[in-house]
N, C-alpha and C positions, 0 to 999 in steps of 0.2 A: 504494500500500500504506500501512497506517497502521503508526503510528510505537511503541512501547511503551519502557517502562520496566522493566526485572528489576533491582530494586533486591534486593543481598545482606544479609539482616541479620545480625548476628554477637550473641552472646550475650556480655555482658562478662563472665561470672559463671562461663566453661564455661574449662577448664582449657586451657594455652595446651596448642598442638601441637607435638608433638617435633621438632626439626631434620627427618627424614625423613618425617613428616607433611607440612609446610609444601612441601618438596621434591616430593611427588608432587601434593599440591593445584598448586601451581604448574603443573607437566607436564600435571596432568587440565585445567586450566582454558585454558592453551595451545589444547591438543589441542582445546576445546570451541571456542573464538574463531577458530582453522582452519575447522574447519565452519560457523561461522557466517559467515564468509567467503567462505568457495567454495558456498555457498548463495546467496548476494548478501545477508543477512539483516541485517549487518554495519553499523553505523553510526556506533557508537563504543563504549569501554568504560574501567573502569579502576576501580583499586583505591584506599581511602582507608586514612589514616593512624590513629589511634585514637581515638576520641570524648574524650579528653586532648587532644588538639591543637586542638580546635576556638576558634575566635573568634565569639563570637555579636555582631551590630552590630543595634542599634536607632536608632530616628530614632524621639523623644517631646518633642514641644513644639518641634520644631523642632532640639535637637539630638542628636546622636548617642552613643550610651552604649555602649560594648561591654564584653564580660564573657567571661572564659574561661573553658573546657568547652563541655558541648554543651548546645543549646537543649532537650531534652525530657530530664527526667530519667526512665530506663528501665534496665533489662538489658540489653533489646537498642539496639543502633544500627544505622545506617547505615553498611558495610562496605568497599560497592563497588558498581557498578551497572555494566549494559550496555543500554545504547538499539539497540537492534534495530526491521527493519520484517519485519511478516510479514500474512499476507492477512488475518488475523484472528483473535479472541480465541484461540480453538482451536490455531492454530499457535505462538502465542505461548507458551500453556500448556507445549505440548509443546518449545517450546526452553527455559522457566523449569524444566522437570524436567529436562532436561539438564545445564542451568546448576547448579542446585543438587547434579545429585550429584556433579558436579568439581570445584566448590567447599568441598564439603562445610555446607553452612548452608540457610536456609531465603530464597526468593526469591518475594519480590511483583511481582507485575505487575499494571502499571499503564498503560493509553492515554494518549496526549496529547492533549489537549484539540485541535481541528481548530480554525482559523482562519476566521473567517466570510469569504466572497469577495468 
């Protein structure tokens, strides 16, 4: 099976969520990594910290320069993600619309590039 990417994007710009919002996001997104599990679909997952926390690191001329915040300046970033295997683009879809609506956000999928043999 091949391998995908459901990277979560979050909006920095969208008003936070109320203690019992975050609470049932939690529970739905549980509930959704259950299924992906007892599906075997399951490979890994996990949630990130705020595009605030980031450390960006470059290597120019030989040495290394790093920089706080996040490397793309946007609205949105990078959230959280779940690498899942599913038979194919089509299946994958249909777990990144799952995904999205227990998370509440908007979820790209992406392939991973195959390894030549």
């Amino acid at each position: 099976m091949k391998q995908y990417m459901l990277a979560v994007h979050m909006d920095a710009d969208a008003p936070a969520p109320t203690d019992d919002q975050v609470a049932q996001m939690y529970a739905d997104v549980d509930e959704f990594n259950t299924k992906l599990q007892a599906a075997g679909a399951w490979v890994f997952a996990g949630g990130l910290h705020p595009p605030t926390s980031a450390t960006v690191v470059r290597t120019q001329g030989g040495e290394v320069v790093t920089t706080d915040g996040p490397f793309a300046e946007t609205k949105e970033q990078l959230g959280g993600l779940w690498i899942i295997e599913a038979t194919d683009l089509d299946a994958a879809l249909e777990w990144a619309a799952q995904g999205s609506a227990a998370c509440g956000a908007a979820v790209e999928v992406r392939p991973f590039q195959e390894l030549p043999d």
